[in-house]
MARLUMKE-877678 format. One record per atom (N, C-alpha, C): residue in one letter; y, z, x. Coordinates in steps of 0.001 Angstrom, whole numbers, plus 500000, padded with zeros to 6 digits. Layout:
# residues N
AYZX;...
# end
This chain:
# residues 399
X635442571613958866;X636920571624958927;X637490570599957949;X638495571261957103;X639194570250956090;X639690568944957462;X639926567977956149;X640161566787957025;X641949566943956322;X642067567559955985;X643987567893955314;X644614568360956382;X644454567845957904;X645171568775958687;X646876567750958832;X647261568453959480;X649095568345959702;X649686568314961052;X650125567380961731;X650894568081962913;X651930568488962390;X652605569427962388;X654126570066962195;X655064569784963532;X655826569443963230;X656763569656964476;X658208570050964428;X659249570706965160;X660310571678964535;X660982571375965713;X661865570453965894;X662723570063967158;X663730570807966862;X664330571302968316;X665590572206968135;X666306571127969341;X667476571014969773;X667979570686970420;X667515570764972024;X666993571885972478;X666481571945973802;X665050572169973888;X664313572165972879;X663057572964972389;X662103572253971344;X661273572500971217;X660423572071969937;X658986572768970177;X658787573327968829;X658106574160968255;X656735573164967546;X655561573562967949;X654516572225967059;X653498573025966684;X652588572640965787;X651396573268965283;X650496572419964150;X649242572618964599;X648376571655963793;X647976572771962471;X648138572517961266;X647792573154959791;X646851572867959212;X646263573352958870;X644870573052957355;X646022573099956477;X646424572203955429;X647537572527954233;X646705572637953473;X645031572638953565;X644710573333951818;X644672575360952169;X644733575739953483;X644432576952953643;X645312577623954149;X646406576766955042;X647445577308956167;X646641577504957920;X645622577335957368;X644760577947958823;X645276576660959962;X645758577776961093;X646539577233962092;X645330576958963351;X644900575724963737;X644040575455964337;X645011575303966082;X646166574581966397;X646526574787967064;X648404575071966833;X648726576018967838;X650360576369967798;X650899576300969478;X652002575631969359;X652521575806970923;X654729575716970827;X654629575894971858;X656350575868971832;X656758575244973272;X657467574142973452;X657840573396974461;X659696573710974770;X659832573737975565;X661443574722975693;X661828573978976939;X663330574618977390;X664043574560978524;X664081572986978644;X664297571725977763;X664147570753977679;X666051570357978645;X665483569137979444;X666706568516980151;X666793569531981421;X666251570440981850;X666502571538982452;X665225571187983663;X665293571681984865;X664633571767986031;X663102572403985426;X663190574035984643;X662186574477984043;X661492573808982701;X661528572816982603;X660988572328981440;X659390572741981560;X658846573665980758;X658182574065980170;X656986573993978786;X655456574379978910;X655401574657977345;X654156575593977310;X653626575958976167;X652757577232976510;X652316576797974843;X650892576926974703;X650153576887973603;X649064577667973119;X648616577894972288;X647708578606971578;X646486577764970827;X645151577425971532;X643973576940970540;X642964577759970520;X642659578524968783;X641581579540968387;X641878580611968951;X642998581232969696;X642815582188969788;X643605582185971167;X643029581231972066;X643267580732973674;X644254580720973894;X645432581205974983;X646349580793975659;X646482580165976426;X647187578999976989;X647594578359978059;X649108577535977836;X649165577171979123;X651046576742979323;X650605575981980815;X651988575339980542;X652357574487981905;X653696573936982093;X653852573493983209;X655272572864983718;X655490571401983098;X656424571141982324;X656966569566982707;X657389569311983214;X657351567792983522;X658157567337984168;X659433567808984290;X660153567923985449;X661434567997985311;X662526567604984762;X663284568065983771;X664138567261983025;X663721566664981797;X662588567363981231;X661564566637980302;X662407566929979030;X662228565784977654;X662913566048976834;X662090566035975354;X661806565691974501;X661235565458973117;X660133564192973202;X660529563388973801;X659352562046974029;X657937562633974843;X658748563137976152;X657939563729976887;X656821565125976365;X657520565893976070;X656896566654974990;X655826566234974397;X655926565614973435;X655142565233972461;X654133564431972818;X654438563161974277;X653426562346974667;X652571563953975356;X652815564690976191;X652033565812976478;X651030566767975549;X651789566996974574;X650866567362973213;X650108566764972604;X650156564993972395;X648752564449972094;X648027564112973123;X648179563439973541;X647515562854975130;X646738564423976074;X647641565549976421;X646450566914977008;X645910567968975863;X646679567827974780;X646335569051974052;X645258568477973262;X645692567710972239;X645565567215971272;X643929566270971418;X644163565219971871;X643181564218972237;X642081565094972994;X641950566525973374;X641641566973974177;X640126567655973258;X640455567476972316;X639879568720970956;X638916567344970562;X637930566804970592;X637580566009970060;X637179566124968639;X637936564871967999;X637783564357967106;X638863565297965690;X639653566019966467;X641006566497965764;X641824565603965351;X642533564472965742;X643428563655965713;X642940562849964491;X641645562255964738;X641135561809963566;X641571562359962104;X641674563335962106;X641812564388960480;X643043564420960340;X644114563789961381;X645404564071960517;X645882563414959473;X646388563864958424;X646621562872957634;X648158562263957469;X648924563252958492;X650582562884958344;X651135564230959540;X652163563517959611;X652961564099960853;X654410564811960009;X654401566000959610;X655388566565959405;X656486567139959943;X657636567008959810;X658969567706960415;X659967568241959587;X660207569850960264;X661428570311959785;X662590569493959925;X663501569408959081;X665156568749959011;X665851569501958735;X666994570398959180;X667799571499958876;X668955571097957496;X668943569873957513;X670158569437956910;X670144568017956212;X669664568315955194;X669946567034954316;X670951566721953161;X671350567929953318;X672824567138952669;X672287567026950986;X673227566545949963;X672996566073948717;X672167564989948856;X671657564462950110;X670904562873950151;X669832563297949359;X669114564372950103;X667913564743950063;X667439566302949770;X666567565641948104;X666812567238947596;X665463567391946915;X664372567049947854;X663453567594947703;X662592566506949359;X660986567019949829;X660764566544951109;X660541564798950520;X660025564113951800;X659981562535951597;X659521562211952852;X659019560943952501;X657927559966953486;X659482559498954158;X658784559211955615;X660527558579956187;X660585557303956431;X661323556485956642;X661578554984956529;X662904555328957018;X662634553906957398;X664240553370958284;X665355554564957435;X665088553962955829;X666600554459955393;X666472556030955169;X665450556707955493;X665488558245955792;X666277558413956852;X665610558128958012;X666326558468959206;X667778558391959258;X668158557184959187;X669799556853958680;X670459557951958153;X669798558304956868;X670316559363955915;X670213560953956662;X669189561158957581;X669415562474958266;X670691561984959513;X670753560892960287;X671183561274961014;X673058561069960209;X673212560815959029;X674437560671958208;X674681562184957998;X673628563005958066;X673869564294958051;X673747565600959120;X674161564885960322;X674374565242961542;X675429566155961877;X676824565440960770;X678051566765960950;X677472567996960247;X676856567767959926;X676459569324959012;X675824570653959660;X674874569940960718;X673935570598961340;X673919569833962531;X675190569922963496;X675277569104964779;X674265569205965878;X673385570351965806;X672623570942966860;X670512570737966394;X671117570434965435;X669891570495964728;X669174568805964402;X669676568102963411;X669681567038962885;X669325566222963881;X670304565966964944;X670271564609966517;X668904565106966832;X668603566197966548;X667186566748967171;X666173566273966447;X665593566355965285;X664867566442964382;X664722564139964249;X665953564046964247;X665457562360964751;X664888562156965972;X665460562438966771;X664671562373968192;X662803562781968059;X663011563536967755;X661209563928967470;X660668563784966451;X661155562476965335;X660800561829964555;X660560560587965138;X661359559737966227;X661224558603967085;X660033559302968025;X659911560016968644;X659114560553969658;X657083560127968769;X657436560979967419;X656524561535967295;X655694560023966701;X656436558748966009;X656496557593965141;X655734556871966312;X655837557161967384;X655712556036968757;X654330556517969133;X653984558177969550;X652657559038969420;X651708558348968198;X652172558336967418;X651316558186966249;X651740556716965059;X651615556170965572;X652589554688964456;X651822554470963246;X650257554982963535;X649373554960962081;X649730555577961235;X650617557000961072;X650291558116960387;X651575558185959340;X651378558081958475;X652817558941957697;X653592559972958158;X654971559711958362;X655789560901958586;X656639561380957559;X656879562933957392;X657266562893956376;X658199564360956806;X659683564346956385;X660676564899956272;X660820566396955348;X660761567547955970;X660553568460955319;X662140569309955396;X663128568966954095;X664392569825954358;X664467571272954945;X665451571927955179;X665734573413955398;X666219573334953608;X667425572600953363;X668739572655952226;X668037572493951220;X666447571888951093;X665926571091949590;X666014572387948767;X665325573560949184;X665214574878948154;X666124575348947257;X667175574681947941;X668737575129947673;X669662574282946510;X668615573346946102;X669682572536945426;X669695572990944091;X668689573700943393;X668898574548942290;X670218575724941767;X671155575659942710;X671839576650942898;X672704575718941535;X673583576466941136;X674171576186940265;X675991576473940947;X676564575424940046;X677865574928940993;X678716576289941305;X678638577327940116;X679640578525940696;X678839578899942060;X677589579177942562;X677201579444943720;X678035578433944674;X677205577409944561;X677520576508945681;X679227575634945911;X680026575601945120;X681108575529945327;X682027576344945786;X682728575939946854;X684293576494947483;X685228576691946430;X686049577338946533;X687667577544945835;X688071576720947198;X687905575574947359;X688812574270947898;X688651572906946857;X690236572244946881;X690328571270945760;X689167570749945535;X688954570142944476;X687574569787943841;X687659568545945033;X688628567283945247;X688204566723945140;X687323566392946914;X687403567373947727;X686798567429948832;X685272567776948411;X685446568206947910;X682952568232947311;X682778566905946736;X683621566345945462;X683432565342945239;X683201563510945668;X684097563532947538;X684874562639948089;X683921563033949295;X683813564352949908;X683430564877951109;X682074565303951314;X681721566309950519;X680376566717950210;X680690568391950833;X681942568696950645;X681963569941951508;X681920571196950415;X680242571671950608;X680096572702949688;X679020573707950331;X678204574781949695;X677558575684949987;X675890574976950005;X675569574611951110;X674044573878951215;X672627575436951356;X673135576176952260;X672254576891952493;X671135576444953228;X670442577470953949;X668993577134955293;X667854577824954944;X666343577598955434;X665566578832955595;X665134578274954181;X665447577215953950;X664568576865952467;X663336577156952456;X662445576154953476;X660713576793953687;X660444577933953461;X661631578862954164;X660664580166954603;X661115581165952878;X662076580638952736;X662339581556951459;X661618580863950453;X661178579874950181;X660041579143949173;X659026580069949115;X658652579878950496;X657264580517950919;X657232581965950961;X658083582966950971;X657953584171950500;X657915584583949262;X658866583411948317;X658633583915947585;X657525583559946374;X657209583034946499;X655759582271946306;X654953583165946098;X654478583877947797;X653716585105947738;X654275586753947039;X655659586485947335;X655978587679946925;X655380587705945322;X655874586731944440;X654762586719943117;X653497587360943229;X653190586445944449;X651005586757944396;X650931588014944256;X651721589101945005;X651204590190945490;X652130590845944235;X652749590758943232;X653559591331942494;X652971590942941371;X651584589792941100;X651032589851940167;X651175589016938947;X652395587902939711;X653155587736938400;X653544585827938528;X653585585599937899;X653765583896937775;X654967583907938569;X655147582691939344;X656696582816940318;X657790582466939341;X657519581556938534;X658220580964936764;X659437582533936193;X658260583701936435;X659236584792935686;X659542585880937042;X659820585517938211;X659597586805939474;X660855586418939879;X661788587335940107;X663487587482940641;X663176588168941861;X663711587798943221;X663170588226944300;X664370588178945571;X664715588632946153;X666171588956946939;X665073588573948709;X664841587296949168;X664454587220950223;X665473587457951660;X665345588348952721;X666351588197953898;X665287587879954838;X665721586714955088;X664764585710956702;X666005586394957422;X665515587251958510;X665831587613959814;X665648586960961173;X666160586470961456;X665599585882963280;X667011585807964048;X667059584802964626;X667865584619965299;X668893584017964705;X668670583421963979;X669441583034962571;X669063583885961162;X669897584160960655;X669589584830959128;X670291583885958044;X669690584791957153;X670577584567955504;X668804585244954695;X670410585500953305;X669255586147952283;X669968584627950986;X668815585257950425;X668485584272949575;X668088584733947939;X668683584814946602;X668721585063945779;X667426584353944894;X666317584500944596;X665271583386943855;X665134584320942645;X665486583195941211;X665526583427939824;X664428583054939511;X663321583368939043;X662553582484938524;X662113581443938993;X661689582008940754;X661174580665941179;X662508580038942210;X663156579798941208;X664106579152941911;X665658579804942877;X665849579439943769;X667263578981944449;X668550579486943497;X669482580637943751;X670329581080942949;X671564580866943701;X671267581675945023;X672346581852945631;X671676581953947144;X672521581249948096;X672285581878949490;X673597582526950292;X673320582738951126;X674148583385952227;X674748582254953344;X674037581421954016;X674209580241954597;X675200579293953830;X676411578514954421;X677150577672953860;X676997576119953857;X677812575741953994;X677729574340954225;X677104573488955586;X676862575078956483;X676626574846958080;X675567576008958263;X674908576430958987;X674077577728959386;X675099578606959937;X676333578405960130;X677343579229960597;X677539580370959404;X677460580325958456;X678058581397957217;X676936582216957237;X677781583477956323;X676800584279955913;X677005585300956605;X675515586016957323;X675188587487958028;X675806586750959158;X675421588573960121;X675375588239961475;X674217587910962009;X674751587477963265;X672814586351963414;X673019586642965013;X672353586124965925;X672149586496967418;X673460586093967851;X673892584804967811;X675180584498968574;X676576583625967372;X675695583772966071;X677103583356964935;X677447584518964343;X678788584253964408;X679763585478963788;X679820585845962391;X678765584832961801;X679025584892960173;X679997584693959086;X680305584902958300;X681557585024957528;X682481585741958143;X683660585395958102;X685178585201958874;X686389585350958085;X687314585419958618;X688625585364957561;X688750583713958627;X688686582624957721;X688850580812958492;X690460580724959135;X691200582087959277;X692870582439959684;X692322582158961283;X691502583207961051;X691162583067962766;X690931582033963497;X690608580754962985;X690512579871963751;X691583579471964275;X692705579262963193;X694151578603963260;X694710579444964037;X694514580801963841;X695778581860964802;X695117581689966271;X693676581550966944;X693001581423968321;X693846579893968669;X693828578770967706;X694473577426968247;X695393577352968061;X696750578108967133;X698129577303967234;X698143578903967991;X698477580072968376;X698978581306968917;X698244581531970070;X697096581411970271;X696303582111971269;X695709580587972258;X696083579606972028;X695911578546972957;X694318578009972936;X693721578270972379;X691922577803972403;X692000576458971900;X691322575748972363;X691201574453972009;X690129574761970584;X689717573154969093;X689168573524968550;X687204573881968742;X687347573424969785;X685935573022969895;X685424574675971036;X686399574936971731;X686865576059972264;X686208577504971411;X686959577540970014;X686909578305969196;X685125578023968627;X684934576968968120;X683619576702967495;X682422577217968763;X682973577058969241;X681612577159970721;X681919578573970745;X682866579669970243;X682444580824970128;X682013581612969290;X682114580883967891;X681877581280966476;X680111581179966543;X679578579808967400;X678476579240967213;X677746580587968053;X678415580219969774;X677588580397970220;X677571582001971477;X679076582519970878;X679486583706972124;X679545584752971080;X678953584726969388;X679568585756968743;X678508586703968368;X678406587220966917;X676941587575966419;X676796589210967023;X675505589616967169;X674991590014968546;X675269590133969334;X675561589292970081;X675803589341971981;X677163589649971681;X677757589041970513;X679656588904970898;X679726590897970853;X679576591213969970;X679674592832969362;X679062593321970889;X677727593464971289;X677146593945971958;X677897593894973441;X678216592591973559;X677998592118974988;X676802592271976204;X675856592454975524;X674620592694976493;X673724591439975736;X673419590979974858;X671964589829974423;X672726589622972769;X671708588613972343;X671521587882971266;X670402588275970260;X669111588807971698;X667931589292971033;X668014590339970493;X667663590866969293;X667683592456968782;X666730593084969440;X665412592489969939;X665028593703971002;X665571594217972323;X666553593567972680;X667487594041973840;X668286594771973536;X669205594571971851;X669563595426971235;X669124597042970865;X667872596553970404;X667344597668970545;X666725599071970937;X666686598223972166;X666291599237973911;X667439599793974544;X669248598790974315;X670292599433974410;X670290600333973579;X670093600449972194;X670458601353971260;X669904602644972222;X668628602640972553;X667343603656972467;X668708604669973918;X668765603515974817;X669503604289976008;X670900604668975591;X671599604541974574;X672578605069974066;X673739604341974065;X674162602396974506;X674721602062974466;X675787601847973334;X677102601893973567;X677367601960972417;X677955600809971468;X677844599749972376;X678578598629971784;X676978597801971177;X676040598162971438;X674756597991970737;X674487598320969791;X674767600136969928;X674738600654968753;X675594599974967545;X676638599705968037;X678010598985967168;X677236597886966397;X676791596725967337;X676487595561966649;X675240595767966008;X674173596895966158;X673279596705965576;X673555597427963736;X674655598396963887;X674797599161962571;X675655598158961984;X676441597262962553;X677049595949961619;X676328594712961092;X675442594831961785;X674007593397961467;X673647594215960078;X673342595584960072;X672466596390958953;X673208596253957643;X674719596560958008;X675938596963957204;X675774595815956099;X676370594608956704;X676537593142956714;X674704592467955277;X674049592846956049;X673214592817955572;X673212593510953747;X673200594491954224;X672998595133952453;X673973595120951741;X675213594667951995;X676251594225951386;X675658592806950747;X675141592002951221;X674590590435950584;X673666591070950004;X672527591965950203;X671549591835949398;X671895592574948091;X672837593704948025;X673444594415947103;X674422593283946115;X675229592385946225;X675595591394946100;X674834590155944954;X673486590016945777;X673039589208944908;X672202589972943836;X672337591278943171;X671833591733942016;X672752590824941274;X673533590455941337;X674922589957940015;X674013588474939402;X673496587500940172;X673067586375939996;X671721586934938914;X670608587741939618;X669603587907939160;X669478588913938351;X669933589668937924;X670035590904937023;X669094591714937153;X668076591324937376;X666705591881937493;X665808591762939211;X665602592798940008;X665528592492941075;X663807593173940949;X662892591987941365;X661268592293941118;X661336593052942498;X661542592161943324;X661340593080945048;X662333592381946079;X662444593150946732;X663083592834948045;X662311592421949254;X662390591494949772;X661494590821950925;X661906590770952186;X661386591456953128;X661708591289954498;X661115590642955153;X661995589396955925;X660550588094956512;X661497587841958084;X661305586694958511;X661243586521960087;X660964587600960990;X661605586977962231;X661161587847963472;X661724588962963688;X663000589217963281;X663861590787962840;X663231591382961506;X663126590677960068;X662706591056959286;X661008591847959239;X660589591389959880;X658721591539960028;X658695592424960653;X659277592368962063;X659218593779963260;X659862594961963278;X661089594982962116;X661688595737962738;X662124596631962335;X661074597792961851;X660915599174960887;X662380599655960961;X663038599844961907;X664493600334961659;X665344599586961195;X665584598866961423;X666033597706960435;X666096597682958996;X665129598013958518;X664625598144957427;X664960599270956867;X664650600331957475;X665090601624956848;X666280601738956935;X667258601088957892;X668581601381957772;X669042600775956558;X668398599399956877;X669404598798954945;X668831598879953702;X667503599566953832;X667226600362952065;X667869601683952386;X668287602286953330;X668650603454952730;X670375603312952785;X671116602028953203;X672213601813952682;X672654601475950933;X671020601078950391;X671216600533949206;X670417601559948279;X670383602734948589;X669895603831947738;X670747603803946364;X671851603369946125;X672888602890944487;X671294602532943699;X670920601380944522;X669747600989943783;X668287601680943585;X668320602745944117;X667275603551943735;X666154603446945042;X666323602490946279;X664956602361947088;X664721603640947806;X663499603892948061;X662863605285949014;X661810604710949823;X661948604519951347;X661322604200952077;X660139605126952371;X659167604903952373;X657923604795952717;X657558604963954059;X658231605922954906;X658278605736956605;X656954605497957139;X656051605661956597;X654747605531957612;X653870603930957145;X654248603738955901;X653873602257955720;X655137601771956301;X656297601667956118;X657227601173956710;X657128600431958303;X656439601831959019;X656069601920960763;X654836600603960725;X654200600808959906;X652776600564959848;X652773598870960036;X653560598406958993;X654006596941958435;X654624595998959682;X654508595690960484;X654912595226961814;X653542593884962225;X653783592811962803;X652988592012963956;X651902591255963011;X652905591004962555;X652062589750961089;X651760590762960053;X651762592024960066;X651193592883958747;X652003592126957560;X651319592463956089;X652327592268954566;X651760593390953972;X653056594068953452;X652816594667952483;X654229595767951779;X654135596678950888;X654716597327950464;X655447598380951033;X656496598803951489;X657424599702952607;X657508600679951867;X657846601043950420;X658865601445949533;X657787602541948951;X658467603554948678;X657040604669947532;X656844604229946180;X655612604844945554;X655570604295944231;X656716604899943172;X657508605840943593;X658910606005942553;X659620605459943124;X660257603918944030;X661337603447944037;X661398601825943844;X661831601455943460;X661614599904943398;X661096599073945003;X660594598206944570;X659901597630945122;X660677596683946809;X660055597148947934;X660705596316948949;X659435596270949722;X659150594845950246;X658058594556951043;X658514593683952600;X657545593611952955;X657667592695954441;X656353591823953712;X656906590197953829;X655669589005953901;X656311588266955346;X655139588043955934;X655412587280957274;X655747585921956899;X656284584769956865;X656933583503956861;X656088582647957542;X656007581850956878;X655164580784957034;X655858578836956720;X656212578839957374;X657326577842957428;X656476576322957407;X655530576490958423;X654674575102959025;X653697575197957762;X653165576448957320;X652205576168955975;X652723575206954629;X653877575495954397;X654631574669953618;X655373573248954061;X656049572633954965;X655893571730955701;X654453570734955826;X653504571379956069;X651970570808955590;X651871570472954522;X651709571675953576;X651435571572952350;X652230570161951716;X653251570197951748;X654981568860951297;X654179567418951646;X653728567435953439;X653407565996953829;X651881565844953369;X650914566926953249;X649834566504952641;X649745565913950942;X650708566763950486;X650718566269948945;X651508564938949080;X652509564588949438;X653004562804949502;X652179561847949866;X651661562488951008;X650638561581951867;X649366561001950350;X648824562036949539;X647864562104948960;X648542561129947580;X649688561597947075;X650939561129945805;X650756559285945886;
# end
């Protein structure tokens, strides 16, 4: 076993996501997910070689707790694993102009993420917390800060700037950051491999699907344009954000319709999307099983997620001129053959012809090609978020 291994860790506000990496291979030696944090059900459930198991926390358990549980039963448990780590990596949703590429953390890291807390209110308070959690677990080890926004800073100012006075980007920092950096790095990375072609010359239209979305424009490697704004709020529709908006609506819900502001945000964030259209879930497979029984406000939100969708990916031909392939990645993107066929065959202008039986086929970690050999190119690569996160803290660690 390489001695290059990684803890990853991916704090969400009630939750955190962990997994031990080989960063010279990606090979995932252990994966688990700890949830329902502050809550009576505090929870976590893990995966080693193959193995399942889970258990109860403590009640009310939060990120400290967590994590002392993951080294101390999981971890310490594997003899002589802990030994091989060489650094403790973490996702950061939001770094702001601070931070525009990953980094070893120190006092004045932390500072600097949690300075970028308005950005990503739900995210950021998190990602320190299980940077303190994880510093206290492990005080030997290098920790090291892996952005969502770093991918993004290549964008060039007509992308990432508002039509609001200059001097609020300049004074404020209020501009187009974009998310899903890892995972769109990391697709498109491979999308090259499998296209044959140096990532230097490969133009590639990535849409990370999950519970959160955005597509992502990559020129040559690089960061053109995203869908995500200054917040994870912009963009598509996503499980419970409403996406792009006419910003009227906020003002007409608080000076006409009486909503307080925080009122309004707590529905943009967290009552819209999905569930808001649907009114039944957030998840697209609940969506989806409504669709099957004929609901129709399912049906509604699921043909506006599709709509919404190929409008951005149709969109970002303008940046790249040249579109090598189209990439379908996360947990909507990977699973979800209809999905897929609905928004290449919205974007038939561009010539795509789905492939229905590779299409079906391509599901539950599969990669590969959807599309026939007369239409341009659209694939599914599964996302690999913690492989790159590794990869970032093993190369500093080594730097």
């Amino acid at each position: 076993m390489s001695n290059k291994l990684v803890l990853v860790l991916n704090c969400g506000s009630s939750s955190l996501k962990f997994a031990v990496i080989n960063a010279n291979n990606g090979d995932e030696i252990i994966s688990g997910l700890a949830e329902c944090f502050n809550l009576p059900d505090a929870r976590m459930k893990w995966k080693i070689a193959g193995k399942k198991d889970a258990t109860h926390l403590p009640a009310n358990s939060a990120h400290e707790a967590a994590i002392s549980y993951i080294v101390e039963e999981i971890i310490k448990k594997e003899e002589g694993l802990a030994e091989q780590f060489v650094a403790v990596g973490h996702r950061v949703v939001h770094g702001g102009e601070k931070f525009t590429e990953s980094v070893i953390i120190t006092p004045e890291v932390c500072k600097g993420i949690k300075e970028c807390a308005s950005l990503a209110p739900l995210h950021n308070p998190a990602a320190v917390m299980g940077i303190k959690a994880a510093q206290h677990a492990f005080p030997e080890l290098p920790q090291v800060a892996v952005f969502d926004t770093a991918f993004h800073q290549s964008m060039p100012a007509t992308s990432f700037l508002y039509a609001l006075p200059y001097h609020l980007y300049k004074q404020k920092g209020i501009r187009r950051y974009g998310m899903h950096g890892t995972s769109h790095l990391f697709v498109g990375r491979e999308a090259a491999k499998a296209l044959n072609k140096p990532v230097s010359e490969t133009n590639i239209i990535s849409a990370h699907l999950g519970n959160g979305g955005s597509v992502c424009a990559i020129k040559n490697g690089k960061s053109v344009d995203t869908s995500m704004g200054m917040t994870p709020l912009a963009g598509l529709v996503m499980g419970t954000r409403c996406g792009d908006i006419d910003p009227s609506i906020i003002e007409h819900l608080v000076a006409r319709e009486g909503y307080s502001p925080a009122g309004v945000m707590d529905i943009l964030q967290k009552q819209s999307g999905l569930l808001g259209i649907s009114g039944i879930s957030s998840d697209f497979r609940d969506i989806q099983n409504a669709c099957e029984a004929g609901h129709e406000q399912a049906i509604l939100a699921r043909d506006i997620f599709c709509y919404r969708l190929a409008k951005y990916i149709a969109g970002y031909a303008v940046p790249l001129g040249r579109i090598d392939a189209l990439v379908f990645t996360g947990g909507i993107g990977e699973n979800s053959a209809l999905v897929r066929d609905k928004v290449l065959n919205l974007l038939t202008v561009f010539g795509y012809k789905v492939d229905s039986e590779k299409n079906e086929a391509t599901i539950l970690g599969k990669q590969g090609t959807i599309t026939m050999e007369n239409s341009p190119i659209a694939m599914v690569i599964p996302t690999n978020e913690e492989w790159v996160i590794a990869e970032d803290s093993a190369a500093l660690v080594s730097a």
